[in-house]
C-alpha positions as CSV (number, residue, x, y, z in Angstrom):
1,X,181.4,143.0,150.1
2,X,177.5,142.4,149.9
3,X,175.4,143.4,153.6
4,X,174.9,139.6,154.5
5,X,179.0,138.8,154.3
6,X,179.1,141.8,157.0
7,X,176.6,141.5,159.3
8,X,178.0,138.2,161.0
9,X,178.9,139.8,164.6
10,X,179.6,137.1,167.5
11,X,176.1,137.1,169.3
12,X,175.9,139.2,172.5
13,X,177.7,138.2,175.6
14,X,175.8,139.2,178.9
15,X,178.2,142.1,179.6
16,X,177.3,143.4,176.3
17,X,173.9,142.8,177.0
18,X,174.6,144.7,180.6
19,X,176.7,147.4,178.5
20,X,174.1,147.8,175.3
21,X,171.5,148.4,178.7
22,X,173.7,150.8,180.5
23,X,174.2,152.7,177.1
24,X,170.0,153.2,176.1
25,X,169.5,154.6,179.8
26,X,172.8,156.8,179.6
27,X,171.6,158.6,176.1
28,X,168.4,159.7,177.8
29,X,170.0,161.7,180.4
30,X,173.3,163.1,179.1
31,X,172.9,166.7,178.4
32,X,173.2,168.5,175.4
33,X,176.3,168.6,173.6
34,X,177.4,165.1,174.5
35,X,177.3,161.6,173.2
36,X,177.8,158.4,174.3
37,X,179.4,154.9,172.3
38,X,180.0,151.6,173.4
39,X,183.7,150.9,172.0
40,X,185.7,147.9,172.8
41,X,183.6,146.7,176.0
42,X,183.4,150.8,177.3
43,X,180.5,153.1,177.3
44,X,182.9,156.5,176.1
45,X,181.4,159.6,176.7
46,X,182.4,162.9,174.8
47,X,181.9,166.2,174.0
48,X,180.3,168.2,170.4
49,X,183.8,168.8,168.7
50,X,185.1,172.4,168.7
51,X,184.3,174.8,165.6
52,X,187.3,173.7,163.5
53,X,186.5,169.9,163.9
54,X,182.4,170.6,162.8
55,X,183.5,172.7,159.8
56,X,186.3,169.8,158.4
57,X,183.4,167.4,158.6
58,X,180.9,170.0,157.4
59,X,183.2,171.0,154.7
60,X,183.6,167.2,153.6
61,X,180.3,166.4,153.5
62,X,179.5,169.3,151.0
63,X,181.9,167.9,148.8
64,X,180.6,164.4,149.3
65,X,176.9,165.1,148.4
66,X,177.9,167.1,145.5
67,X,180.3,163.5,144.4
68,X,177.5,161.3,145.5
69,X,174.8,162.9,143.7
70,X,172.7,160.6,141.8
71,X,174.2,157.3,142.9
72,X,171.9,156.3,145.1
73,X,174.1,157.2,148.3
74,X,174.0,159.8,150.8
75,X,176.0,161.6,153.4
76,X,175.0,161.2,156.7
77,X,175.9,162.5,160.8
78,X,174.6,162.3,164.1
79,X,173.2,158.8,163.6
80,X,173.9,155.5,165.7
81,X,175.8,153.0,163.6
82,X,175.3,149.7,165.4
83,X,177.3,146.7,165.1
84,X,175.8,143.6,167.5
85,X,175.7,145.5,170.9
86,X,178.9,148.2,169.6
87,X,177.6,151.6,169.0
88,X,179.3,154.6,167.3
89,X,178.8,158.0,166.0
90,X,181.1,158.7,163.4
91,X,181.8,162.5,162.1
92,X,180.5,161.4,159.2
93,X,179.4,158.6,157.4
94,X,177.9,157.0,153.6
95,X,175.0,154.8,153.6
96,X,172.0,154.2,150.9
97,X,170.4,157.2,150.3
98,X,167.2,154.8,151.1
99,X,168.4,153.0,154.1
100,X,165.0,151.4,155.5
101,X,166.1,147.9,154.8
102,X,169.7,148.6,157.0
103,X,168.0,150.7,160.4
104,X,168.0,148.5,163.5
105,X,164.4,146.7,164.4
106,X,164.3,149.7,167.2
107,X,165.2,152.4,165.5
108,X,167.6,153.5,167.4
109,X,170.7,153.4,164.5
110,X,171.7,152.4,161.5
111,X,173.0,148.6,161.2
112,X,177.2,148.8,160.0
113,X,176.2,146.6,157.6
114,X,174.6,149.4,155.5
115,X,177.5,151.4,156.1
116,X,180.0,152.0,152.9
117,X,182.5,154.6,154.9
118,X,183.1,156.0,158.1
119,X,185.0,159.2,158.6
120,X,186.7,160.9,162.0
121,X,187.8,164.2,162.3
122,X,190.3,163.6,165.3
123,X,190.0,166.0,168.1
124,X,192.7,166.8,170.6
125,X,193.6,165.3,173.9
126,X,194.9,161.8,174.3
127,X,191.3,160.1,174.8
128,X,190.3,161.6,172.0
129,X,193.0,160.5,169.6
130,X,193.8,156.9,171.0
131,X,189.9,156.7,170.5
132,X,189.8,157.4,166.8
133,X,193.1,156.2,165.9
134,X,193.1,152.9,167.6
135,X,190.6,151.6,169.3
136,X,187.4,152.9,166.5
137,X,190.0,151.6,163.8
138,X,190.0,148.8,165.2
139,X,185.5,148.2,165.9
140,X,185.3,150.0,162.4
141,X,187.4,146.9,160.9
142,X,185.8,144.4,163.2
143,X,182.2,145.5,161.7
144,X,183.5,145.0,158.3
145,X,183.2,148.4,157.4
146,X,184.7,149.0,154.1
147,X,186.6,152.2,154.3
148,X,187.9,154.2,157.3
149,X,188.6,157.7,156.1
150,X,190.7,159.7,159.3
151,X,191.6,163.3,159.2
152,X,193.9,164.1,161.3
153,X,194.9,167.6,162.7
154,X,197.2,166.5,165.7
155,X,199.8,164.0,163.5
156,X,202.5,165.9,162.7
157,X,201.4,169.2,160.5
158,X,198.2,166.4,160.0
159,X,197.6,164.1,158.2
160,X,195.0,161.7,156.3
161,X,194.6,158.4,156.3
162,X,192.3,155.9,153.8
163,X,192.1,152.3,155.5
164,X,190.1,149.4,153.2
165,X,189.8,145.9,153.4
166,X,188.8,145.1,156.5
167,X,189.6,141.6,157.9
168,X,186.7,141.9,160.9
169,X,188.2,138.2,162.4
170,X,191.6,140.4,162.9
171,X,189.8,144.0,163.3
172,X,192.5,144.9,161.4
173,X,192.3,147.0,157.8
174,X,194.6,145.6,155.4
175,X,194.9,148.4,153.0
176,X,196.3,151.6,154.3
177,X,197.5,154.7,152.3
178,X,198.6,158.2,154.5
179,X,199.5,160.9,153.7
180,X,200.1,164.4,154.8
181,X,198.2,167.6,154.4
182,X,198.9,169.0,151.2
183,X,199.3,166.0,149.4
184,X,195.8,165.2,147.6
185,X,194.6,161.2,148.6
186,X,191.6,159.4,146.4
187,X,189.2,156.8,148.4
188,X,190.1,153.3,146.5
189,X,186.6,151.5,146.6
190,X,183.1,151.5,147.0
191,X,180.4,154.8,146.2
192,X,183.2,157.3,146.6
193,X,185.5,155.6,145.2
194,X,187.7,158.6,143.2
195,X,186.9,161.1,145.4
196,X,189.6,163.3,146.7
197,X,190.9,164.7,150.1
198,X,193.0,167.6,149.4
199,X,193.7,170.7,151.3
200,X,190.4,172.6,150.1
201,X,188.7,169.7,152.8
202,X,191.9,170.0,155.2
203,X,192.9,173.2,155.0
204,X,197.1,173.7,154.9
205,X,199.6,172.0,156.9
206,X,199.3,172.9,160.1
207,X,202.2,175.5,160.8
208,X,202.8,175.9,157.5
């Protein structure tokens, strides 16, 4: 799926105009340690993940610059990815390694049309994982994103789940392979395509 096909977002209503507003003044005063999105008509608001959910992602994107070495793509965090007047902040994320032509005419993000996968570490609490789980599943698939990649410590002993195919008129993925910890699962498409999650990125089943 080229970066034209994707970046077709329904032009702005005014509450997303009032929202995308809301959002540029709220970043400038939240204090360290927090971030702000705009997800499903909300500004959400939460907290720097505890050490367990910074070392998965840290952990992960190790691995992923090591697989992604040469290719022209690169593992990113802590960037805006913007999608009409949406903004997230995945865990992590793959984009060009030279992503000039794909940052927003402000600066203030990365367009998701630049945007090969996202990934979320889910933390605990119910906001948290309804957040991940549902409703950025479903803005991740309504951007056209091509891969989801969800790890998931609070699902059962945890588990991981690869979405692809996004149909963004649906915000729906239609592609969807989980499974738990300890059972090794490949991402199907795009720059990391054949790379693994295994436990060496999960750690063991939880309990186990």
């Amino acid at each position: 799926m080229t970066a034209l096909a994707r970046e077709t977002a329904t032009p702005p209503s005014d509450l997303d105009e009032a929202l995308w507003l809301a959002w540029r003044a709220a970043v400038e005063k939240l204090p360290e340690g927090f971030h702000a999105e705009i997800i499903e008509g909300n500004i959400e608001v939460s907290s720097t993940g505890r050490f367990s959910h910074g070392e998965t992602a840290n952990v992960l994107r190790d691995a992923l610059v090591v697989f992604l070495a040469g290719s022209g793509y690169a593992a990113r965090q802590d960037m805006n990815v913007v999608h009409g007047r949406k903004v997230s902040i995945p865990d992590l994320f793959i984009a060009p390694k030279d992503a000039r032509e794909h940052v927003t005419e402000d600066g203030i993000g990365i367009m998701a049309s630049g945007v090969e996968l996202v990934v979320e570490v889910v933390s605990p609490g119910h906001d948290s994982v309804s957040r991940d789980r549902i409703r950025k599943r479903r803005a991740y698939a309504r951007a056209g994103i091509p891969v989801y990649l969800l790890i998931d410590d609070h699902d059962d002993r945890g588990t991981v789940t690869v979405l692809s195919s996004p149909d963004p008129e649906k915000a729906v993925y239609d592609d969807e392979v989980r499974a738990a910890y300890g059972t090794a699962v490949t991402i199907p498409t795009g720059p990391a395509k054949g790379f693994t999650v295994d436990e060496s990125i999960t750690g063991a089943p939880r309990g186990g």
